[in-house]
C-alpha positions in Angstrom: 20.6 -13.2 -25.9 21.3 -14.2 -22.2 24.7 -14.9 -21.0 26.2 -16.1 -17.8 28.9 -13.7 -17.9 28.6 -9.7 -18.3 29.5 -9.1 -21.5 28.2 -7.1 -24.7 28.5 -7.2 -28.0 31.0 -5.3 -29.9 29.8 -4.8 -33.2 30.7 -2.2 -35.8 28.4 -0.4 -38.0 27.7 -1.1 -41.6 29.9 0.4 -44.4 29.8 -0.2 -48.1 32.4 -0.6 -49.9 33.5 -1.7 -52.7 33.3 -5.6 -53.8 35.3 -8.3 -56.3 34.6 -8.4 -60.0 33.1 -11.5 -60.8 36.4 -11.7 -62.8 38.7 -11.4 -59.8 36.6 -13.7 -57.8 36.5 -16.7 -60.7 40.6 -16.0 -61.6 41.8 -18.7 -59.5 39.0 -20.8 -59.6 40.2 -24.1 -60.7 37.2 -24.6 -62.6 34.2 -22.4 -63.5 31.7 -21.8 -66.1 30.5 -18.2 -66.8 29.6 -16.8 -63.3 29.7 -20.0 -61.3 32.4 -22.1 -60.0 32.0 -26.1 -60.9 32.3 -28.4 -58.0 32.4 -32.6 -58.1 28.8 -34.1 -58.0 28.6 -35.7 -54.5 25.1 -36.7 -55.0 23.8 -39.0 -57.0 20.1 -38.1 -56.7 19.1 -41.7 -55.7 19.3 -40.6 -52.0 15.4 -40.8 -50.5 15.9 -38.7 -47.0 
């Protein structure tokens, strides 16, 4: 990328670690069913665009 002003990028480097059970993730989920959280519809599917 160019930039009007000297400066660089200070990134880290990659480390894996360890992630959340799908458990720990859902636990205060105020809905969810199985492995998914439920959300309101928004859509009605009559939209055109």
């Amino acid at each position: 990328l160019a930039h009007c002003l000297a400066i660089t990028n200070c990134l880290r480097d990659d480390v894996v670690k360890e992630s959340l059970t799908v458990e720990k993730v859902l636990a205060n989920a105020p809905e969810h069913d199985e492995e998914f959280f439920l959300v309101p519809k928004i859509f009605d599917g009559s939209s055109s665009a």
